[in-house]
Each structure stands twice: as C-alpha cells, then as structure tokens.
N, C-alpha and C positions, 0 to 999 in steps of 0.2 A: 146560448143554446146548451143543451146536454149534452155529455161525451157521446153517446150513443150517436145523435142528432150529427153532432158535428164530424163523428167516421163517417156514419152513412153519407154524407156529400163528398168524401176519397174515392177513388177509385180502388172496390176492392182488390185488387188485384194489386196494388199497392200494400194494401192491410195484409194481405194473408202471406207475401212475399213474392206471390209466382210473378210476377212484371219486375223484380230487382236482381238487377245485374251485379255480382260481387266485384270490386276490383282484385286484379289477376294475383295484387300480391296477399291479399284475406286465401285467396282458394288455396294458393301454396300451405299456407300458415293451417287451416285447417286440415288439408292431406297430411302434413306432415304429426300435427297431433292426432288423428288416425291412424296412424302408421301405416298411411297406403304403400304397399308395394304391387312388385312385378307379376306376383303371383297371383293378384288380386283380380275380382272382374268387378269393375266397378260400375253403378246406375246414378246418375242425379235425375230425381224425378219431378217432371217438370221445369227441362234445365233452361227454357229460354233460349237470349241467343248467348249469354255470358259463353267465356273460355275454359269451365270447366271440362270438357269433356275430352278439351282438347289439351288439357296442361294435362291431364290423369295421364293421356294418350303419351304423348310426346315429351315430358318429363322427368314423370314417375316411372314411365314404362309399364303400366300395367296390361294384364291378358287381354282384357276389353274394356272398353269403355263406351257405356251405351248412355245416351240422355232420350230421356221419352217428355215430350212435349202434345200438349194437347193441341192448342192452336197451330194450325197447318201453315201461314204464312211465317209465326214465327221460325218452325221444325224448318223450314223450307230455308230462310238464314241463318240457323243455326247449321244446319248442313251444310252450307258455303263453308263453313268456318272450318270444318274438320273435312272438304274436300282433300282426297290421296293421302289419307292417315288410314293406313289398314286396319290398325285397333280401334280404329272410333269410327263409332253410326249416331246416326236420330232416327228415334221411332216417333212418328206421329200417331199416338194412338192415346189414351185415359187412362194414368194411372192406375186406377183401378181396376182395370183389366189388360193390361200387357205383361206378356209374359219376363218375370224376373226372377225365375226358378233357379237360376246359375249365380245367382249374385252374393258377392260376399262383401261387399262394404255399397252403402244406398247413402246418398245424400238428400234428406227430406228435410224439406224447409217447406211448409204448411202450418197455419195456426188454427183454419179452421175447424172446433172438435168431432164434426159428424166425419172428416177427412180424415184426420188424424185416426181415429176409433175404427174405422173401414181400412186403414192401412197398416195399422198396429195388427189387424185381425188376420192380412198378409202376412206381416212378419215372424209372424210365429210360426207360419209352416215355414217358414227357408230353413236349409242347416243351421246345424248348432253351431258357432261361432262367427255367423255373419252378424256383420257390425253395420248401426243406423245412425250416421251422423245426424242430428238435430241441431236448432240454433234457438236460445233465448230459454227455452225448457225441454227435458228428455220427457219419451215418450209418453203421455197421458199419466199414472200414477207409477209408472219406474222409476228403479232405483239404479243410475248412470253407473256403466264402470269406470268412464276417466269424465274431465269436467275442466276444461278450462273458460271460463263462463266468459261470453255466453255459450259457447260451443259445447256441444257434447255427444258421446259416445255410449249407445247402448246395446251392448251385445248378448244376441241368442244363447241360453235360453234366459228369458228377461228376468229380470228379480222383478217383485212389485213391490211397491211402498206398504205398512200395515198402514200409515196416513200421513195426511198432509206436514206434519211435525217432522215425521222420521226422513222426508224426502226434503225438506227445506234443509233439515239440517246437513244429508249428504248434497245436497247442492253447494249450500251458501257456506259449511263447514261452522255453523251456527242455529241454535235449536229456535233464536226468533230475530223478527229483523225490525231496525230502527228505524228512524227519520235520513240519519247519516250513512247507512246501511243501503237504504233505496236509492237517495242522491247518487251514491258510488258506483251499485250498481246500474243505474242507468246510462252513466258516465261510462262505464268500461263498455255497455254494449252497444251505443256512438263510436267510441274509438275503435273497436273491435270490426266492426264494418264496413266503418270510414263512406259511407254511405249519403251523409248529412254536411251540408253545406255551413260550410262557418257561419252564416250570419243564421242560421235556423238552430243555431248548436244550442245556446241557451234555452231557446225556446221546449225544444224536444228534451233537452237533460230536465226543466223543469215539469213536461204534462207526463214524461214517462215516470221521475221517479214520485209521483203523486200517486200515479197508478200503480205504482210497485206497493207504496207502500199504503194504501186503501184498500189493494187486494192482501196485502196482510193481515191487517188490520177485520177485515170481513170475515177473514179465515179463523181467525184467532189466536197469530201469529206471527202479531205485532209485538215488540216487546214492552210497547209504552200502554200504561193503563188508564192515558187517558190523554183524547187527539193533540199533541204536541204543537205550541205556538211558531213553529217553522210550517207545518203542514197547514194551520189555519191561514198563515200569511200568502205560501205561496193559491193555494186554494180560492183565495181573495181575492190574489192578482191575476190568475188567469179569470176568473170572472169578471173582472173588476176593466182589465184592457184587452183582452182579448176574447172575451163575450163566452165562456169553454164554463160550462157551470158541470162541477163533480159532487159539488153537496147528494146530491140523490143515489151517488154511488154507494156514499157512505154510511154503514150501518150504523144503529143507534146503540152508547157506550153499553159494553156488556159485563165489564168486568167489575 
C-alpha cells in the first residue's frame, strides 16, 4: 500500500497527536526549555488526559493553567486529574473558539495544516511576547526563537521565513539535509518523546526518516543530487516486508 493508504487505516487522532499522552518527564524537559514560570498563564490546547496541566500547576507554579479539550469524556478525566489545584481547570470546548485572550505561553501539538493555519491566525492577536510551544516543526512558515528539536518555541510577534531554505536552515542549523541528516533526525524525535516502544523503534526511525528526507528532497532541499543508495535500499525494504510503498511520494530527479 501507499503512505497515504497506509495513515489512513491509523487512527487520526494518533497522526495529528491530539490522542498522545507525553510522559511526565518530556512535559518537564519542555516547560523548562520554554522557560515557563510563575508569572505565566499557561493553555495546552487539546490537553487530553496527559499531566500537563497539572505539572504547569503544581511544579512550575504558574498563575493558571488551563487545558481545553474537545472531547467531553476525555475533559471530564482530565478534570479528575487537576481535582483541588486552584490554578488548573479543563475547559471542554474547540480550540478554535475558546477564549485564550490571557495566554502567555500555549502548547500546541497539531499537525493538521487547515488547524494549524486557523490557529496561527489566533496567535497573532494575543500579546506581544506570548510564546507557542510546537513539537516536530514551528508554526506553518516561521522562523523559531529557540529550537531544541524536535521542540520549539515561537514567539509574538512571529518572524516569517522568505522560504523553505531560510527556515531549514534556522531549524536544522544547516541550509540542506542528507540521508544521515534525516536518520538522526528521526532518531532524536523517538527519543525525544519516548513515545515508541522498543520493538517498533527500528521500524518508525526507518518510515520516519524516509519521510524526512523525501520531503526534502521534494522541496529541493535535499543536499544529494541524486536519490542516494541508503534511501533506495531502506525504500525497498519497507516495500519489500512490510508492504508501505513511498516511491509515488517521491518526485522525479530535478537537479
């Protein structure tokens, strides 16, 4: 089957992130590279039943700590969780429309771009130096102020990239990416989330960093000038045993 083919039989909600629970010590590790403090009012949008809302609260000590949850059974155990924490609530209402006028640091974890582009479109009315945690890439074509990848920080008012070159490069701290480049990265953002079971580990470091680097490659922003016999081999092997066909992803050589 096609990548395509083969997501759509996931549960999106899997694919876009909102159904993944961080463990407690990621959520740390990212608060602290945000520099959440006390002062802060902080929103995870979409927080699920994860313990963010509740480590912001009880930790960090921040002024509030709101998680808005769409799904009403989930918001309704997520609320168990932050029972008799003054600074923490769940709002069950759509991101998209619940009030986040007060917010000065947001943790949005969404990949899909009609979401992302409806929410980027929020963040621009908030104050000037509220901060948007993202995970895997900063917001649609910005230009991140901090970056410990995959995580990142981008704060009001947003820089925008002139293009896809000038933002790789402030991402990856390199102006194209390789075979080795993609591996790594895919690598770091498995470890990073601690998310993926050891025995699925190989599997995922190989269909992610395929993807990493096809989608550079398409972009034209690969640095090889021409499909590199690591990428035909592992490309082979998910075909080959585990039925995941990406040839059609891949654009015809341009350089």
């Amino acid at each position: 089957m096609e990548l395509e083919e083969f997501l759509s039989s996931l549960p999106q909600a899997i694919i876009s992130g909102e159904a993944v629970s961080l463990p407690d010590n990621v959520i740390r590790r990212i608060f602290k590279f945000a520099k959440l403090k006390k002062s802060d009012v902080f929103y995870h949008l979409g927080c699920g039943e994860g313990n963010a809302i509740k480590i912001a609260a009880e930790e960090f000590g921040v002024k509030r700590s709101v998680g808005i949850e769409l799904n009403e059974a989930t918001a309704a155990k997520a609320r168990e969780r932050v029972a008799g924490i003054k600074n923490a609530e769940i709002v069950n209402a759509d991101i998209r429309k619940a009030d986040i006028s007060d917010a000065t640091v947001l943790f949005f974890w969404f990949n899909d771009p009609e979401m992302v582009d409806a929410m980027t479109r929020r963040f621009k009315k908030l104050r000037d130096d509220t901060r948007v945690i993202t995970i895997w890439a900063p917001l649609g074509m910005t230009l991140p102020d901090r970056v410990d990848f995959p995580f990142f920080v981008s704060k009001k008012p947003f820089k925008r990239a002139k293009s896809i070159r000038q933002q790789i490069k402030a991402i990856y701290r390199t102006d194209c990416i390789d075979f080795t480049a993609a591996w790594l990265l895919a690598e770091r953002y498995i470890d990073a989330l601690e998310v993926v079971p050891s025995d699925y580990r190989r599997f995922v470091n190989m269909l992610q960093g395929m993807v990493i680097w096809i989608n550079a490659w398409n972009m034209g922003v690969a640095c090889e000038d021409k499909i590199p016999p690591p990428v035909q081999t592992y490309v082979g092997i998910l075909r080959t045993f585990f039925n995941i066909d990406l040839t059609s992803m891949i654009k015809k050589e341009q350089k």
